[in-house]
N, C-alpha and C positions, 0 to 999 in steps of 0.2 A: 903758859906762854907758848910753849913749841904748837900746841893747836890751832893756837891764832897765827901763829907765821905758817902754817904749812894750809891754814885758810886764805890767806893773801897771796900766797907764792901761786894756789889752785886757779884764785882771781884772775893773776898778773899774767898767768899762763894760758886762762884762756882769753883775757883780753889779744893779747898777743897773735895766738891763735887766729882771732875773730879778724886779726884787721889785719894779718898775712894773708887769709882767703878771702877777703874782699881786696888786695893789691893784685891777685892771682884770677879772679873774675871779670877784675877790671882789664887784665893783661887778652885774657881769654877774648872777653870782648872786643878789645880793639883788634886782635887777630883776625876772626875770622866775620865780624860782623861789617858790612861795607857802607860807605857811603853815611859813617857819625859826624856829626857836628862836635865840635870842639866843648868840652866841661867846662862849667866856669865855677871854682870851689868858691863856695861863700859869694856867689854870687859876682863877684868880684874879680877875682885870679882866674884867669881864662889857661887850660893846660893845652899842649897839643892834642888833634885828635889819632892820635899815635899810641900803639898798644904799652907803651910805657908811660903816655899819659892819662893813660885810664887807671891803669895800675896805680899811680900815685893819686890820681882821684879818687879809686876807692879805697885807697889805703887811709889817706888822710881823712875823705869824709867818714867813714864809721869809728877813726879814731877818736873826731870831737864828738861824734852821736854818744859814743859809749863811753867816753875818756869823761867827759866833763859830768855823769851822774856818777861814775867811779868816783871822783875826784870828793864829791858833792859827799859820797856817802862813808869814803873816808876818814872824811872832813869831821863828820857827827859822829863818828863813830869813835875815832880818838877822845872826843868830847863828851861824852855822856856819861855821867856817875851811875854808874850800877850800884850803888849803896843806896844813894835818893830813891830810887826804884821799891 
């Protein structure tokens, strides 16, 4: 068992990882990039074009890009009989 939690802790870390430095690309961009049009996440929620609303744009979009195949694999991964194998 300690293999499998210090495999998911590695995951969790760098999901984490992944979608601090897209909140921080997004910050970056709205700094010094001029003249953006407003994000709209999910097509839907429109953010400021403000370098804190890039930030949250990027943070939130690559957290469902990458959060919901985590979640997905998970999901199968709790579930699957390694004996049936």
């Amino acid at each position: 068992m300690p293999s499998n939690l210090g495999g998911r802790r590695f995951v969790l870390g760098l999901y984490a990882a992944l979608v601090t430095v897209a909140g921080v690309a997004g910050f970056l961009t709205g700094t010094f990039v001029s003249d953006l049009s407003a994000p709209r996440f999910l097509f839907l929620i429109p953010f400021p074009p403000t370098p804190l609303g890039f930030a949250a744009y990027g943070a939130l979009t690559l957290a469902l890009v990458l959060g919901l195949p985590l979640v997905l694999v998970i999901f199968v991964s709790e579930r699957i009989d390694d004996e049936a194998v």
